[in-house]
ZAFIFI-13334 format. One record per residue (C-alpha): residue number from 1; x, y, z; residue in three letters. Coordinates in nm, 3 decimals. Layout:
# residues N
    k       c1       c2       c3    r
  NUM        X        Y        Z  ALA
...
***
This chain:
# residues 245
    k       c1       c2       c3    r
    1   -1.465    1.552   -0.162  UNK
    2   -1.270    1.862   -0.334  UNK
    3   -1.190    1.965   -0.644  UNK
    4   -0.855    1.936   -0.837  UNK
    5   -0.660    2.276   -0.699  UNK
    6   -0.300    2.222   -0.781  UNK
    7   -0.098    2.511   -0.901  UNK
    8    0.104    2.246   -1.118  UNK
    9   -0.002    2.110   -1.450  UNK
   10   -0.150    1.786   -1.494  UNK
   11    0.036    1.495   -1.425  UNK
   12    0.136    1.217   -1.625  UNK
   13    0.154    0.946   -1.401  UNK
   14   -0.054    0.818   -1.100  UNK
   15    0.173    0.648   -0.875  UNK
   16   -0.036    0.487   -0.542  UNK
   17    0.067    0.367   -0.212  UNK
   18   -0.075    0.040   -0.212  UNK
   19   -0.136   -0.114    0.188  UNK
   20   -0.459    0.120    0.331  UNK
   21   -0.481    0.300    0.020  UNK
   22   -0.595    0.033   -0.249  UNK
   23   -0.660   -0.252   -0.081  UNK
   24   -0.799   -0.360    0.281  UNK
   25   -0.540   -0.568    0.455  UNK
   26   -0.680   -0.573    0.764  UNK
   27   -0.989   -0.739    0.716  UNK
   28   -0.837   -0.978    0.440  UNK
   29   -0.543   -1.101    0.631  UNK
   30   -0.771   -1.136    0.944  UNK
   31   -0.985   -1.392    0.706  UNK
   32   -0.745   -1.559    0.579  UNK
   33   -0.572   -1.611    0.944  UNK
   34   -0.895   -1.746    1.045  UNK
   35   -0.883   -2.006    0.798  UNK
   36   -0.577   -2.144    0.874  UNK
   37   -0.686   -2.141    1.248  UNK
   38   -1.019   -2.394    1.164  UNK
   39   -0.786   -2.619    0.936  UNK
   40   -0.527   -2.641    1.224  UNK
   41   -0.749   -2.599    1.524  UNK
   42   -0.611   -2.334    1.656  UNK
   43   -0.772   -2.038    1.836  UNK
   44   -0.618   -1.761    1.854  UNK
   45   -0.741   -1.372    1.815  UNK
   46   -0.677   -1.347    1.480  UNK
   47   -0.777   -0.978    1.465  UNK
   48   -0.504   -0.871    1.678  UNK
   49   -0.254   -1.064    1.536  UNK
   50   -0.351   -0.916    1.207  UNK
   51   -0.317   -0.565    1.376  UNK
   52    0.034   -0.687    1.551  UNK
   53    0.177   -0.831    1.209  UNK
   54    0.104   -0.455    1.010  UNK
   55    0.219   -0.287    1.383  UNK
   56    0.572   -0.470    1.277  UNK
   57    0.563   -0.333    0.924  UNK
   58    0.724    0.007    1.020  UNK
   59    0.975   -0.108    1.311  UNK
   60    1.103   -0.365    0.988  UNK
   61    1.136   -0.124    0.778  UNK
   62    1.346    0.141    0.978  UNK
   63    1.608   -0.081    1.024  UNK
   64    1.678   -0.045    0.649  UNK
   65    1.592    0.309    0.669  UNK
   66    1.846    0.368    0.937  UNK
   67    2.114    0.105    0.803  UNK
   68    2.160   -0.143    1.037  UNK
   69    2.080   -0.379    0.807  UNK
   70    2.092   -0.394    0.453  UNK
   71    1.786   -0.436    0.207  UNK
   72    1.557   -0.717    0.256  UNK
   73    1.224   -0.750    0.016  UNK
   74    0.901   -0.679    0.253  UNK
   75    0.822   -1.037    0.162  UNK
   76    1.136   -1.119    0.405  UNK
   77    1.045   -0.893    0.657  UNK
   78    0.697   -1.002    0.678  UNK
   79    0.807   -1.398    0.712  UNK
   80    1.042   -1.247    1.016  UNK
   81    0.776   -1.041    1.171  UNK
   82    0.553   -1.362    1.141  UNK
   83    0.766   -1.610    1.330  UNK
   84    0.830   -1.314    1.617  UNK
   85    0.398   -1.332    1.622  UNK
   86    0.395   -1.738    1.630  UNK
   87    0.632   -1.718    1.909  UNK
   88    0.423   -1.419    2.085  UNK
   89    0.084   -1.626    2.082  UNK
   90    0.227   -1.962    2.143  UNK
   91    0.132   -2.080    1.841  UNK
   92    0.223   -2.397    1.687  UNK
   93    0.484   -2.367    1.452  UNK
   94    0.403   -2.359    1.064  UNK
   95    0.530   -2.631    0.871  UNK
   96    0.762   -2.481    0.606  UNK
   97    0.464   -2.469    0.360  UNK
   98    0.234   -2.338    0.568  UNK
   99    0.480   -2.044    0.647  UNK
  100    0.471   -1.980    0.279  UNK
  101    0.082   -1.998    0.261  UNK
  102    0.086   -1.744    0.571  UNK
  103    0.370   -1.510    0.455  UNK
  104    0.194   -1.475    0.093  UNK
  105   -0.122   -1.368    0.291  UNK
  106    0.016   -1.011    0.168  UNK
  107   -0.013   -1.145   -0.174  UNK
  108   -0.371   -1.221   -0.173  UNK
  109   -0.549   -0.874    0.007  UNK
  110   -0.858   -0.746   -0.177  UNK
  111   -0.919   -0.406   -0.275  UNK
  112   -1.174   -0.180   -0.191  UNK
  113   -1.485   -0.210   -0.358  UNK
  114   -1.419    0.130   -0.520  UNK
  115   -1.084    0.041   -0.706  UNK
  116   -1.085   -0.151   -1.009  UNK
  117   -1.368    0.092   -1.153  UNK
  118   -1.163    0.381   -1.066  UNK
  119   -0.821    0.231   -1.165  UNK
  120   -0.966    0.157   -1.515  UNK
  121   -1.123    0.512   -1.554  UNK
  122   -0.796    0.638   -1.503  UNK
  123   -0.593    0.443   -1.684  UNK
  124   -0.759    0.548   -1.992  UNK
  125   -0.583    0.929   -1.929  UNK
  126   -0.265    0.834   -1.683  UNK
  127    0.005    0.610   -1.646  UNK
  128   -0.099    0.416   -1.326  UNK
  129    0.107    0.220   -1.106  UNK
  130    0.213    0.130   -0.768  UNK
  131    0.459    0.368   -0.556  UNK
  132    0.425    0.114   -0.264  UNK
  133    0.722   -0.047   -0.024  UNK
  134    0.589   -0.427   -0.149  UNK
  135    0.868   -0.624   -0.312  UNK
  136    0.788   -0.641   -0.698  UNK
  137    0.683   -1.019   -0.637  UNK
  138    0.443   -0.957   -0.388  UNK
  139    0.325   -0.689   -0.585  UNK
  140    0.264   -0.861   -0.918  UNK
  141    0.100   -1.156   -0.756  UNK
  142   -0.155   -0.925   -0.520  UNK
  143   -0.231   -0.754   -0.898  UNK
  144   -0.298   -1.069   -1.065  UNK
  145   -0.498   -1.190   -0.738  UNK
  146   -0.694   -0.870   -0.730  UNK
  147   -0.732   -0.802   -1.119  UNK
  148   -0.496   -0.457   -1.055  UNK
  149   -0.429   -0.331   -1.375  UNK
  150   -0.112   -0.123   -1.336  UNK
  151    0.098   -0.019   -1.604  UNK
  152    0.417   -0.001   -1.401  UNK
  153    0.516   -0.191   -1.050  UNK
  154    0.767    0.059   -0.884  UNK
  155    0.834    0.137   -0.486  UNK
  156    1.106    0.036   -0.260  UNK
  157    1.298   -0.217   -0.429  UNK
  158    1.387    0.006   -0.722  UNK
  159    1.507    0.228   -0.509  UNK
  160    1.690   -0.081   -0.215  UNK
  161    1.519    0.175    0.026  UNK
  162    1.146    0.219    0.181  UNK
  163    0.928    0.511    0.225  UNK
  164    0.924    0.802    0.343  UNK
  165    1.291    0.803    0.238  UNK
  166    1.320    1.057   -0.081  UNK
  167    1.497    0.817   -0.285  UNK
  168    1.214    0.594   -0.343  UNK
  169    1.005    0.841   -0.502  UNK
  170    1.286    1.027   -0.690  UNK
  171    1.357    0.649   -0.819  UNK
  172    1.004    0.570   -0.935  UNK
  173    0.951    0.925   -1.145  UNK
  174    1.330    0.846   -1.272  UNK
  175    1.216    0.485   -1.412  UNK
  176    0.938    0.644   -1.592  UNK
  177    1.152    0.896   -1.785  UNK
  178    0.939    1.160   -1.562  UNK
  179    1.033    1.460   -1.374  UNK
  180    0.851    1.446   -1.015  UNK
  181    0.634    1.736   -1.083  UNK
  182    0.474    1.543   -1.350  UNK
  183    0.356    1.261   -1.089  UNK
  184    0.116    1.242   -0.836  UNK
  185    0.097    0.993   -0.504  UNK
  186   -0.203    0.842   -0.447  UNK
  187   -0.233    0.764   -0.060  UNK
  188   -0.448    0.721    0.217  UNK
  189   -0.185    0.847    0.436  UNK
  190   -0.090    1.182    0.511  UNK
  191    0.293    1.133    0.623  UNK
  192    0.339    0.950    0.265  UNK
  193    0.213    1.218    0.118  UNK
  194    0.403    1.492    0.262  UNK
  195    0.715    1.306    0.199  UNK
  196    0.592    1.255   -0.197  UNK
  197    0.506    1.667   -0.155  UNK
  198    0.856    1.752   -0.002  UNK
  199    1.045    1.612   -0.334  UNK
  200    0.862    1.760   -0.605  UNK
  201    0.501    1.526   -0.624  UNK
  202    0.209    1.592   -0.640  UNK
  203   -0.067    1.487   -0.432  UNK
  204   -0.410    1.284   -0.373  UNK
  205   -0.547    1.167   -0.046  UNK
  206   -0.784    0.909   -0.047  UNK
  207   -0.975    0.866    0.258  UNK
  208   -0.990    0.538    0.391  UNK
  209   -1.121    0.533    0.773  UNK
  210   -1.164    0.188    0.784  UNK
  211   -0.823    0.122    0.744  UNK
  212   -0.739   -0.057    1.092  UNK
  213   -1.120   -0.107    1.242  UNK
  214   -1.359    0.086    1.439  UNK
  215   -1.059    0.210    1.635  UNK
  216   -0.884    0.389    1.378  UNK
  217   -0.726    0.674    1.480  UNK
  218   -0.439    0.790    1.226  UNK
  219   -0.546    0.909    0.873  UNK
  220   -0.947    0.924    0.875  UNK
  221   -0.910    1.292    0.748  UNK
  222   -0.658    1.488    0.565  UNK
  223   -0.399    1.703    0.740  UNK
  224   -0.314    1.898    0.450  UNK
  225   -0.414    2.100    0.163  UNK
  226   -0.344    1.817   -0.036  UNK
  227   -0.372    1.860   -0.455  UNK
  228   -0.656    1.622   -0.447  UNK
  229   -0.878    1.520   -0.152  UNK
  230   -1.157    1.290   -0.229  UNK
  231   -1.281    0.949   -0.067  UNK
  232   -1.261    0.713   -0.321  UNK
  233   -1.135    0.580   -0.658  UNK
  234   -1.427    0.657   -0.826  UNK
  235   -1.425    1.051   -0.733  UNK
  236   -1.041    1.097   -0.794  UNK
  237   -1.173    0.986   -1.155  UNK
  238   -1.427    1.211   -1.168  UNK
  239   -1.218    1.465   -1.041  UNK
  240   -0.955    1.434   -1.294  UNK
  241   -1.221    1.442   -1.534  UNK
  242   -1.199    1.039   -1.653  UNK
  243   -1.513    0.926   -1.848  UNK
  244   -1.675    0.667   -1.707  UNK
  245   -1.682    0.491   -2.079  UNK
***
């Protein structure tokens, strides 16, 4: 864990990535994949289709990026990466319901034992709210789910783009009346944050090494001389200097 070091002043708004970074996909959707294998007898290796559905997330996504398609919610490119997976495994096909139940998986993730504390700590001082590519749907419903108490949902569809494209951050300091010195990113992923750095952000990195599983490779340390590196919610409050009451 390191101090706050930024030459900037402090910001105004905490903005945070929200896959990896504030709550643990991995093992959640693995769970909840499980499930629905027992109540449809179906065995499968739920664990790497978990891993295969999130490897999709990013090939999705650049075809927006690139603009060979136009913009599609995550919650759309999820349910497409999910039927390519069904098909992949030879699964039996989802009824149209249980699609929904599967798709909406991303919906119902659980954060890391360290958030809520931490998100209420600094909510007392900051703005705080999501700078993620999740549809604003998906992302209201995973807060409700998950007790998340942002004061803003912002990311990708406000900007009918996904990250690390500029515009998405430019859009979310924009819809707070905020120029993008005066936020910060809060990620658990370095490329994220350089893109955040690279128009104007500033930065925490939150180390989360169990991200993907013992084999984690990507992300268990920080690249960069980051504003803020700490490894948890709890010490990004502390650093900021957020009472614990």
């Amino acid at each position: 864990m390191s101090s706050f070091g930024s030459k900037n002043k402090e910001p105004k708004a905490l903005l945070f990535d929200v896959f990896g970074t504030v709550v643990d996909w991995r093992s959640s959707a693995i769970n909840e994949l499980r499930s629905y294998g027992q109540s449809r007898g179906i065995d499968a290796n739920w664990e790497a289709f978990a891993d295969d559905w999130r490897g999709l997330y990013q090939p999705s996504m650049e075809a927006v990026r690139s603009g060979t398609r136009g913009f599609a919610i995550l919650d759309d490119l999820h349910r497409e990466s999910l039927r390519t997976l069904v098909n992949k495994y030879e699964l039996p096909r989802p009824s149209e319901r249980e699609e929904e139940h599967l798709v909406t998986i991303w919906h119902r993730l659980k954060p890391w034992p360290d958030v809520i504390e931490g998100l209420y700590r600094l909510k007392k001082q900051y703005i705080i709210g999501t700078l993620s590519n999740g549809n604003i749907g998906l992302m209201t419903r995973l807060a409700k789910h998950s007790g998340l108490p942002w004061d803003s949902i912002l990311g990708a569809e406000i900007a009918g783009d996904y990250k690390p494209q500029p515009v998405v951050y430019r859009a979310a300091a924009k819809a707070l009346n905020l120029d993008e010195s005066e936020c910060m990113l809060v990620a658990a992923h370095n490329d994220d944050l350089a893109a955040a750095a690279n128009v104007g952000f500033q930065t925490a990195f939150v180390s989360r090494p169990d991200e993907y599983g013992v084999n984690q490779v990507r992300d268990k340390h920080a690249t960069q001389s980051w504003d803020i590196v700490t490894d948890s919610f709890s010490g990004l409050a502390d650093l900021l200097n957020c009472s614990r009451y």
